[in-house]
C-alpha positions in Angstrom: -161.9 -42.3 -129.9 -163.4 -38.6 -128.9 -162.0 -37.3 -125.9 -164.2 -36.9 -122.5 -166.5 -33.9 -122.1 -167.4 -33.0 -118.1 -170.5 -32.5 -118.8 -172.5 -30.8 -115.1 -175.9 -30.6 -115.4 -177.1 -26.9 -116.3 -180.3 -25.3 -114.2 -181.5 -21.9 -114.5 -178.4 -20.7 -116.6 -175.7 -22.6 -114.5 -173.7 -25.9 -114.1 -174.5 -27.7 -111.6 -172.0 -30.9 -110.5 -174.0 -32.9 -108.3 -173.0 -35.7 -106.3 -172.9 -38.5 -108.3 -171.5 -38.9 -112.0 -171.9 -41.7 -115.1 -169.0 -42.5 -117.5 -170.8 -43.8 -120.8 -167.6 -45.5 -123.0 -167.8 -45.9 -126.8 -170.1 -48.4 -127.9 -166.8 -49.8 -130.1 -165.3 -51.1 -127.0 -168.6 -51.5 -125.3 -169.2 -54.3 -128.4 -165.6 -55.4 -129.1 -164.4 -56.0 -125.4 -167.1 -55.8 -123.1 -164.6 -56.6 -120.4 -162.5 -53.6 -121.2 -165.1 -51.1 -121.2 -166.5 -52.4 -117.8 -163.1 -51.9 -116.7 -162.6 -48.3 -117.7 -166.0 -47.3 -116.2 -164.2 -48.7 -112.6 -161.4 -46.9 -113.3 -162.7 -43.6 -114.2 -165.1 -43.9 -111.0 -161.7 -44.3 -109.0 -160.0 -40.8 -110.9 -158.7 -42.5 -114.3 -160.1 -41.7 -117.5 -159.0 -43.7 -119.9 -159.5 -44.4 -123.7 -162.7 -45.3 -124.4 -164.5 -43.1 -122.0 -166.7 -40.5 -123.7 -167.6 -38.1 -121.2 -168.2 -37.7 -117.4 -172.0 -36.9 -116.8 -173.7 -35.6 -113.3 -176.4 -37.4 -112.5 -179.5 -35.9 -111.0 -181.1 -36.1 -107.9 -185.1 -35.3 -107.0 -183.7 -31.6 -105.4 -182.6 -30.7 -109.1 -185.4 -32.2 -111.2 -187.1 -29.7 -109.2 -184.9 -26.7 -109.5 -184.8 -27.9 -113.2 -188.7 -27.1 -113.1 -188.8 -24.2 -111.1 -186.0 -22.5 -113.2 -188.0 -23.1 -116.7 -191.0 -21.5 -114.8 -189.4 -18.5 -113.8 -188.1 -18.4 -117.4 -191.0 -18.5 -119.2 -193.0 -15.3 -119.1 -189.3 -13.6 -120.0 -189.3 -16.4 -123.7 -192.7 -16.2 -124.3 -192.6 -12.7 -124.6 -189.2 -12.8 -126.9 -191.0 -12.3 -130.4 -191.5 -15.4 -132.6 -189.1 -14.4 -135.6 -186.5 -13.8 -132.8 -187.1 -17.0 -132.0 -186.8 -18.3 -135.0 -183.8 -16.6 -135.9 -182.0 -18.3 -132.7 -183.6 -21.7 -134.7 -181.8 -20.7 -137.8 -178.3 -20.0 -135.8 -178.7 -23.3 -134.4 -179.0 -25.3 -137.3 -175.9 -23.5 -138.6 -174.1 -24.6 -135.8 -175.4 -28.2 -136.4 -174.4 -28.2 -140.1 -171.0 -27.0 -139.3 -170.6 -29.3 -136.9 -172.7 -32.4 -138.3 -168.9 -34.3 -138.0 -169.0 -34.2 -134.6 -172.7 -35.0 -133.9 -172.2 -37.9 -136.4 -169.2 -38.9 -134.1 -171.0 -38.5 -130.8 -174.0 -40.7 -132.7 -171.5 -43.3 -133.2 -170.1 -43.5 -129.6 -173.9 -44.1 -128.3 -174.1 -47.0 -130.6 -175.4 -45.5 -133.9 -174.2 -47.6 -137.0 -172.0 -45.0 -139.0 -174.8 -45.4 -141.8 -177.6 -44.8 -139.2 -175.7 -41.8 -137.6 -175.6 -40.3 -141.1 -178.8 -40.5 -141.9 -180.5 -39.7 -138.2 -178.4 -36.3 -138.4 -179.7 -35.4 -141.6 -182.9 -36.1 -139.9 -181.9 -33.3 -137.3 -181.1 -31.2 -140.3 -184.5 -31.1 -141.7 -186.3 -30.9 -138.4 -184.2 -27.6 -137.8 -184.1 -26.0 -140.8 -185.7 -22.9 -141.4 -187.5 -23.7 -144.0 -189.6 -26.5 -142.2 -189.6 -24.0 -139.3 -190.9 -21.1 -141.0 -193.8 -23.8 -142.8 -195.1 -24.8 -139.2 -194.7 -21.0 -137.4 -196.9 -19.7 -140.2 -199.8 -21.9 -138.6 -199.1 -20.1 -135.1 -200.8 -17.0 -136.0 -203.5 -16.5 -138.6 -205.4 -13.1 -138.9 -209.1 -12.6 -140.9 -211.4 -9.0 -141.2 -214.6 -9.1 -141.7 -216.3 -5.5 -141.7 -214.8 -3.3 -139.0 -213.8 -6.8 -137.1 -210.6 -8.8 -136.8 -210.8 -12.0 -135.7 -207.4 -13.8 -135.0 -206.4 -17.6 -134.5 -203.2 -17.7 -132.7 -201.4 -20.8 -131.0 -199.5 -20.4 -127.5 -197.0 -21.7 -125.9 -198.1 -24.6 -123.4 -195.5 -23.7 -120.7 -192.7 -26.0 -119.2 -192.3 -29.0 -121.2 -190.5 -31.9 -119.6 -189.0 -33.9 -122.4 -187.7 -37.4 -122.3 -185.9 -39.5 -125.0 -185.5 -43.0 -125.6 -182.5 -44.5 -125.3 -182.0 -46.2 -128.6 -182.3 -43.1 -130.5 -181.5 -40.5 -128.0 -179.8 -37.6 -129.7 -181.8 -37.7 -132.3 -185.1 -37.6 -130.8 -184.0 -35.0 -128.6 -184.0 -32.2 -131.3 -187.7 -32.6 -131.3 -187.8 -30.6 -128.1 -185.9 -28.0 -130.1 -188.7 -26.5 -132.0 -190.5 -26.6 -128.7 -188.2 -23.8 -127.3 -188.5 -22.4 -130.1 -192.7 -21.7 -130.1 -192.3 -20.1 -126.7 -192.0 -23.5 -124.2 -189.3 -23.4 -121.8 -187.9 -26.6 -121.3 -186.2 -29.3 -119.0 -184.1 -31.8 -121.2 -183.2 -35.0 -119.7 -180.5 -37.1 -120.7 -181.1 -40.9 -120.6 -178.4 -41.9 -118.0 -177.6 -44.9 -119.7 -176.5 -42.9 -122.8 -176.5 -39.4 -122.7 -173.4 -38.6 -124.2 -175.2 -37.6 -127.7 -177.9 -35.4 -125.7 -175.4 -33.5 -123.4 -173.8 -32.5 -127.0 -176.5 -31.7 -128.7 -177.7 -29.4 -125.9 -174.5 -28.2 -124.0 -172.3 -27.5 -127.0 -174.9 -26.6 -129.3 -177.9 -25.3 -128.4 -177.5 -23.8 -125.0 -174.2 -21.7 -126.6 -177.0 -20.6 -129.0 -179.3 -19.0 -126.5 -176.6 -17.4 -124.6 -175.3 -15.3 -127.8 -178.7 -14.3 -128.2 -179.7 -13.0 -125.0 -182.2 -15.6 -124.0 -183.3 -15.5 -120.3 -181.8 -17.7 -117.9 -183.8 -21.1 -117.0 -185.1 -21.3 -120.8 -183.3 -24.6 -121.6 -182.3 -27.2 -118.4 -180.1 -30.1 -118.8 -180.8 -33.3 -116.1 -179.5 -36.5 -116.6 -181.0 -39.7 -114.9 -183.3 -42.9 -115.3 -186.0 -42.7 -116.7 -188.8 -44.3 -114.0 -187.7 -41.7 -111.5 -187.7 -38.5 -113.7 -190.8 -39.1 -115.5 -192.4 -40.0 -112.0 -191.1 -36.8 -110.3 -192.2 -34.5 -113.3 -195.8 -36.3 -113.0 -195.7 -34.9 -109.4 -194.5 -31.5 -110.1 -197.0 -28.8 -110.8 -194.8 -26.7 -112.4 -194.5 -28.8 -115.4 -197.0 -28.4 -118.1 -196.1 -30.7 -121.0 -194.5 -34.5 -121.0 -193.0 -35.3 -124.0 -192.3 -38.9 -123.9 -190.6 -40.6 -126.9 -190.5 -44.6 -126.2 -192.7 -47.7 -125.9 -196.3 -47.5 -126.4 -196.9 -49.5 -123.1 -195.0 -47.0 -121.0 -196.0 -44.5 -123.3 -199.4 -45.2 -123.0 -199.3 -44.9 -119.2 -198.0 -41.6 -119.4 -200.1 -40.7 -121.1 -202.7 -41.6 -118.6 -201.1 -40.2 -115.9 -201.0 -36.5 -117.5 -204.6 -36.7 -118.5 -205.4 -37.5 -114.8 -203.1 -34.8 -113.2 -204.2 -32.2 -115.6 -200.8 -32.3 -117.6 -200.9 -32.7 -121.7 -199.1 -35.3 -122.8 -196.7 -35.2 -126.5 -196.7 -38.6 -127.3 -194.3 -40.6 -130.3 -194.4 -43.9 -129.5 -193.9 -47.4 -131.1 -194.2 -47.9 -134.7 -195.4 -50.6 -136.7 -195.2 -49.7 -140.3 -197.1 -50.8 -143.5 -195.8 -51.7 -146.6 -197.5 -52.1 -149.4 -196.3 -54.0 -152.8 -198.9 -53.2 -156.2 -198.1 -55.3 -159.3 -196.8 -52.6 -161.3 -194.2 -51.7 -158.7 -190.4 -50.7 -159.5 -189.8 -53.9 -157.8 -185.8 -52.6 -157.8 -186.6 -49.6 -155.7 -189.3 -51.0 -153.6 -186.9 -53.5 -152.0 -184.4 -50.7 -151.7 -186.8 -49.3 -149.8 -188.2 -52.3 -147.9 -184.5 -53.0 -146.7 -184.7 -49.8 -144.8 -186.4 -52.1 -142.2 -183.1 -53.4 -141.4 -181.3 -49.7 -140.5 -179.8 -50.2 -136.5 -181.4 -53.5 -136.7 -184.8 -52.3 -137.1 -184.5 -50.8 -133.6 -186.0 -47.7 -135.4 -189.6 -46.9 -135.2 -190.3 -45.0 -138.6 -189.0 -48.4 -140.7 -191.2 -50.5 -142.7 -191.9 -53.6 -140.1 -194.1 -55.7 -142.7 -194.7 -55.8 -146.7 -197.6 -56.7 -148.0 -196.7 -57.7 -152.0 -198.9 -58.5 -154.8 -199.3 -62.2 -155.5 -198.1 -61.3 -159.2 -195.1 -59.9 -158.6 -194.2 -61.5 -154.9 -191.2 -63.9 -156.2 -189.4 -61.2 -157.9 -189.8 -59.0 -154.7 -188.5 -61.8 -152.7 -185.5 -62.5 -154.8 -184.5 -58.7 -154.5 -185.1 -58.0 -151.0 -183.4 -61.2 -149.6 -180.3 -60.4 -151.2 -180.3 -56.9 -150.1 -180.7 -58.7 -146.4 -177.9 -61.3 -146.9 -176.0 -58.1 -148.1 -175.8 -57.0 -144.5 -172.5 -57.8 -142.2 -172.2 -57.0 -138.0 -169.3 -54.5 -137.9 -168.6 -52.0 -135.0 -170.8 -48.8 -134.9 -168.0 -46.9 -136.4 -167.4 -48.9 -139.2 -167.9 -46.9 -143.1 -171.3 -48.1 -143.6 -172.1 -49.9 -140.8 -175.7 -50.7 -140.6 -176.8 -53.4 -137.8 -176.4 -52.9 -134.5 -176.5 -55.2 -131.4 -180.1 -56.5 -130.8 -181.4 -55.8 -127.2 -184.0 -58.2 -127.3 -182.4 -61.2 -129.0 -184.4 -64.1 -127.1 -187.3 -62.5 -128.1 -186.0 -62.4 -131.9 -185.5 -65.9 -131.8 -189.1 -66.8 -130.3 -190.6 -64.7 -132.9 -188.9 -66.5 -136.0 -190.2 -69.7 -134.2 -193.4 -68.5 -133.9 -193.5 -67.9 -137.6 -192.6 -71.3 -138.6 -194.9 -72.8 -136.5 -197.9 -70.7 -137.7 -196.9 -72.1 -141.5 -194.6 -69.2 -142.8 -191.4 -69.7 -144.5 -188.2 -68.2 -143.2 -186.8 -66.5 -146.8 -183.3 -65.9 -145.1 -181.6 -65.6 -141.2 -183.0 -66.7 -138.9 -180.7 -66.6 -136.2 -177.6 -65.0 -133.7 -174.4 -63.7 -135.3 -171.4 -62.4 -133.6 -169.2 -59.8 -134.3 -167.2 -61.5 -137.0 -170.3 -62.3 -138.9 -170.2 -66.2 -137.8 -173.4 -67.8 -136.5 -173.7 -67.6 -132.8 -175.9 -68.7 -129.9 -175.4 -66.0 -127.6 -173.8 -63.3 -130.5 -174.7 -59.9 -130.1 -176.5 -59.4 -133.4 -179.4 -61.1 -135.2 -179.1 -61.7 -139.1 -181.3 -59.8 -141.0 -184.3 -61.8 -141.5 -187.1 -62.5 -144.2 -190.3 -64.2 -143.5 -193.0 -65.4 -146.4 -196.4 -65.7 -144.7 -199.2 -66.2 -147.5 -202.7 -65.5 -147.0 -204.1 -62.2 -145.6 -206.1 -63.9 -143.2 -203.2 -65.8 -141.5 -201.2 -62.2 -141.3 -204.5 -60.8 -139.1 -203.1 -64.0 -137.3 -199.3 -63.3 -136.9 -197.6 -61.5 -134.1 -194.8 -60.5 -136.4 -197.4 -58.5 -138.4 -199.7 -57.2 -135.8 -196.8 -56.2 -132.8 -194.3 -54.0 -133.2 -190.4 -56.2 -133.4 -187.8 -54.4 -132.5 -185.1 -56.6 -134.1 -184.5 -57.5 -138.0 -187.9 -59.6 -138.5 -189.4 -58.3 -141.7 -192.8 -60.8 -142.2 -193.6 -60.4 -146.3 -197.1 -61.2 -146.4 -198.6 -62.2 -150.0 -202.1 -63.0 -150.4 -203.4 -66.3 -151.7 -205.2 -67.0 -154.9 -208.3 -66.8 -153.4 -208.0 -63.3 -151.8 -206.9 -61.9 -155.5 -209.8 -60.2 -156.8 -210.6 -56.5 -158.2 -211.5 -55.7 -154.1 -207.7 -57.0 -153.5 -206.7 -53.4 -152.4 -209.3 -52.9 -150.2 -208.2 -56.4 -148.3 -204.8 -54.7 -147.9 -205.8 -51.8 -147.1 -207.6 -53.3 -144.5 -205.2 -54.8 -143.2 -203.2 -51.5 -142.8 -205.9 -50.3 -141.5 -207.1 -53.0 -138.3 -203.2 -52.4 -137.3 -203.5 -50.9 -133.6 -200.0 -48.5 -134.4 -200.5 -45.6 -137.2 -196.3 -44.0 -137.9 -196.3 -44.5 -141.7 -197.3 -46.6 -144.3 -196.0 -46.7 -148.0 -197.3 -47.7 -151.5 -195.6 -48.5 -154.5 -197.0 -48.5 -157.6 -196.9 -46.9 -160.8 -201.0 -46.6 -161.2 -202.6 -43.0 -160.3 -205.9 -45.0 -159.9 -204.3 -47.0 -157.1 -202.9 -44.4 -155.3 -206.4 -42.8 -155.4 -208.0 -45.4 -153.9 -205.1 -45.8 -151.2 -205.5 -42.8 -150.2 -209.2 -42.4 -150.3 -209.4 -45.7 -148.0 -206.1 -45.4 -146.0 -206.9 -44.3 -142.3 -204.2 -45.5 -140.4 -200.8 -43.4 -140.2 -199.5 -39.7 -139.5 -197.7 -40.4 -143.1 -198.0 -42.0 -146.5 -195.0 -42.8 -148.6 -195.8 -43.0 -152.5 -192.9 -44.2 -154.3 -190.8 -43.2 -151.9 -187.9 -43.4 -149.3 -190.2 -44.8 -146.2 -187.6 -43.6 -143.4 -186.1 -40.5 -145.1 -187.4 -36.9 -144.7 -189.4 -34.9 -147.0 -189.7 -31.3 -147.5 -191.7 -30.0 -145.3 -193.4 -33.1 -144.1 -193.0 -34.1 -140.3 -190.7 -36.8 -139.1 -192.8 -38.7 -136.5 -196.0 -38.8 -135.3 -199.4 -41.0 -135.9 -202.9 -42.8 -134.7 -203.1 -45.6 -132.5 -200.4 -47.1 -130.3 -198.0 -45.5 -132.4 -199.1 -41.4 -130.9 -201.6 -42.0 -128.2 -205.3 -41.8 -128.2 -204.8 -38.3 -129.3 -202.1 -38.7 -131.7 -201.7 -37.5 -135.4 -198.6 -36.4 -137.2 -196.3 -34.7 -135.1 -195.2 -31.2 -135.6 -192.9 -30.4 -132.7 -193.8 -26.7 -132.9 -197.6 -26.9 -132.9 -197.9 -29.9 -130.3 -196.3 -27.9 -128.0 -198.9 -24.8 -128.2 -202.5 -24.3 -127.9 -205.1 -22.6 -130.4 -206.6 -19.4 -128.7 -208.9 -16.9 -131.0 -209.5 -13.8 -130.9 -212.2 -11.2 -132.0 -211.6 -7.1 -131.9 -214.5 -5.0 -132.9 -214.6 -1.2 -132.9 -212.5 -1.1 -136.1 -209.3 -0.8 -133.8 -206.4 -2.0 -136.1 -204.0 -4.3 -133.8 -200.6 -4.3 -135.4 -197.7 -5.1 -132.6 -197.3 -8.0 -130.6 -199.9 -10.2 -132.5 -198.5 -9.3 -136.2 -194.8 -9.3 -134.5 -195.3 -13.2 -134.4 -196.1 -13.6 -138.2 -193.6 -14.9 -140.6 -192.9 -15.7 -143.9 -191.5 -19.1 -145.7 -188.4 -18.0 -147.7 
């Protein structure tokens, strides 16, 4: 077990205690002995931390959400003046600090409830995001500079302001460091930790990042550290007219509202939402690597957005896909989140799980393999914490237009595999797909496999629907360069596309100097080069 932090809130450069505190245990004993860990939350309440408590955590209270604010306001004229590669060199020095201590993170990962394969793999994710290659790939769009004649004309991207940031709870620290690169294009920021679990946040920020900003001089009030629920925060930065931006990371209902809500107070809202990701099957598939990649559906229990959440395989080829993908899913064993490998983890909404594999069978699909509860030993269970990883054959393209396990987002280990029928095979049996992909109200990612460069042509030259494509590829892992989240539809807002942290957070402002004056300070102090 990790030892407990006392972690204060920090406002405007200090700690602040506050008046009330959360104890957060390790999601081990939170899963093995429920009992236990409710009894060492009363106990450290009453003075006694014992094993199994992570961390004591001030909560906050509306009077510092809005010293929170006020601090990042009074902070930002100071950052936004700091040049960008001095920025960016505070960006590097953090992701050094995350490398060296990726253990740790991966640790504190685990303790929120992160599946040791899933904690792995999510701080890889906060690798890449970080890195200063990626960074250096989006700054160079911040500033672009063009003469004509005696004339310079200049494109250059600002920061927004304050940006209020909330994270989900499910994935908290590592949706977190999207507000990173947000400090980083000149934002100041308030940072709130979901109260429920903010262990992974306070670490992150507190023994990371703010130590970061210190040795390099950053003003005071750049980076603010609240923790509390999530209805009253977002509500009270809605209010405040010192916040600029709300990032909000979560369900496209909420997310949605939010949404709403900025546009109506004159706020912009960042939106990553709910994903409900396409993926597609061709008959000349690596049918091996495919499922490989299919199975990724089943990382945390599919409680991940960016994870395929229905295939859509070639008639041809749909038994052989079947075969391979159902034994990667009856591969998978409940185990705690800390165990080598671990993969699943406990299902929040496991009634719903269950309604939805009913639902399937009563609209004519066949369940492959689960189906149903499991406890922690891996024995079938009513009320068990975790739902088997679960296969679904629904044929026809028409009767997947039809099924909520296609068209809604699940949030548990349901993947539907949809192959069309006899009938719907024809040369224009791509475009049926694609259309499919394409009437889907979310847009995160969507992947094709195949080994025809005439397919992937037409994919993409059809393909509306997604902030990514996946070609033969990893569909939840990182690529060079590319972005992690973002997307159309439910999935990023009515506004959404892919989701650079470091642009979202800025606006585009141009700029024209005539008289043949030649401008060479602050503007070119912001340009940068990828190494």
């Amino acid at each position: 077990m990790l030892k407990p932090y006392l972690w204060p809130m920090h406002i405007g450069g200090a700690d602040v205690a506050g008046d009330h505190w959360t104890y957060p245990v390790h999601a081990d004993l939170a899963i093995a002995d429920p009992r236990a860990a409710e009894q060492a939350v009363s106990d450290a309440r009453g003075g006694t931390v014992c094993e199994g408590v992570i961390a004591q955590v001030a909560l906050a209270e509306p009077r510092h959400l809005a010293a929170a604010s006020a601090a990042a306001a009074a902070a930002f004229p100071a950052w936004r003046a700091v040049p960008l590669r001095d920025r960016l060199a505070i960006g590097a020095d953090i992701h050094r600090r995350i490398v060296r201590r990726r253990d740790e993170l991966v640790a504190m990962m685990i303790a929120d409830g992160y599946p040791e394969r899933v904690a792995q793999w999510s701080a890889a994710g906060v690798e890449h995001i970080l890195s200063p290659e990626y960074l250096a790939r989006c700054a160079a769009e911040l500033h672009r500079r063009e003469t004509v004649g005696d004339r310079q004309v200049i494109l250059r991207r600002l920061p927004d302001g304050v940006v209020a940031f909330h994270p989900p709870r499910n994935a908290a620290a590592t949706l977190s460091c999207l507000a990173i690169p947000m400090l980083l294009a000149g934002n100041t920021l308030v940072m709130r930790a979901p109260n429920a679990v903010p262990s992974g946040v306070m670490y992150l920020f507190r023994e990371i990042v703010l130590p970061a900003l210190e040795d390099a001089g950053a003003p005071p009030g750049v980076c603010n550290l609240v923790c509390g629920g999530a209805q009253q925060t977002v509500q009270a930065w809605l209010e405040d007219p010192l916040i600029d931006d709300i990032a909000f990371v979560g369900s496209s209902d909420i997310g949605i509202e939010v949404g709403n809500e900025c546009f109506r107070r004159g706020k912009k809202p960042l939106l990553e939402l709910a994903g409900n990701d396409g993926f597609v099957v061709w008959e000349d598939a690596d049918l091996d690597q495919a499922a490989h990649a299919a199975a990724e559906s089943f990382l945390a229990s599919t409680q991940i957005c960016m994870v395929p959440k229905y295939v859509v395989v070639h008639p041809g080829v749909a038994d052989g896909f079947l075969r391979r993908l159902s034994g990667l899913a009856e591969g998978l064993r409940p185990g705690l989140p800390s165990e080598p490998g671990a993969v699943l983890a406990p299902v929040a909404k496991a009634q719903d799980f269950l309604a939805m594999v009913a639902a399937c069978r009563a609209a004519g699909a066949t369940v492959v393999t689960g189906g149903g509860l499991l406890n922690l030993a891996g024995r079938s269970s009513g009320h068990g914490p975790f739902a088997r990883p679960t296969v679904v054959r629904a044929d026809g393209l028409a009767r997947a237009d039809r099924l909520p396990a296609v068209t809604e987002e699940t949030f548990f280990p349901l993947l539907p595999v949809v192959v069309p029928t006899a009938a719907e095979t024809g040369p224009d049996l791509l475009d049926r797909i694609v259309g499919l992909l394409n009437r889907n109200r979310y847009g995160l990612r969507n992947s094709l496999w195949t080994a025809s460069p005439a397919v992937i042509d037409r994919f993409l030259a059809a393909v509306t629907n997604g902030g990514m494509i996946k070609i033969n590829d990893t569909h939840a892992g990182t690529t060079p360069y590319a972005p992690t989240h973002g997307g159309t539809g439910l999935s990023g807002g009515p506004h959404g596309e892919t989701y650079y942290p470091l642009l979202r957070a800025t606006h585009l402002q141009a700029v024209s100097i005539g008289t043949g004056i030649d401008v060479t300070d602050a503007l070119v102090s912001v340009s940068v080069s990828v190494r």
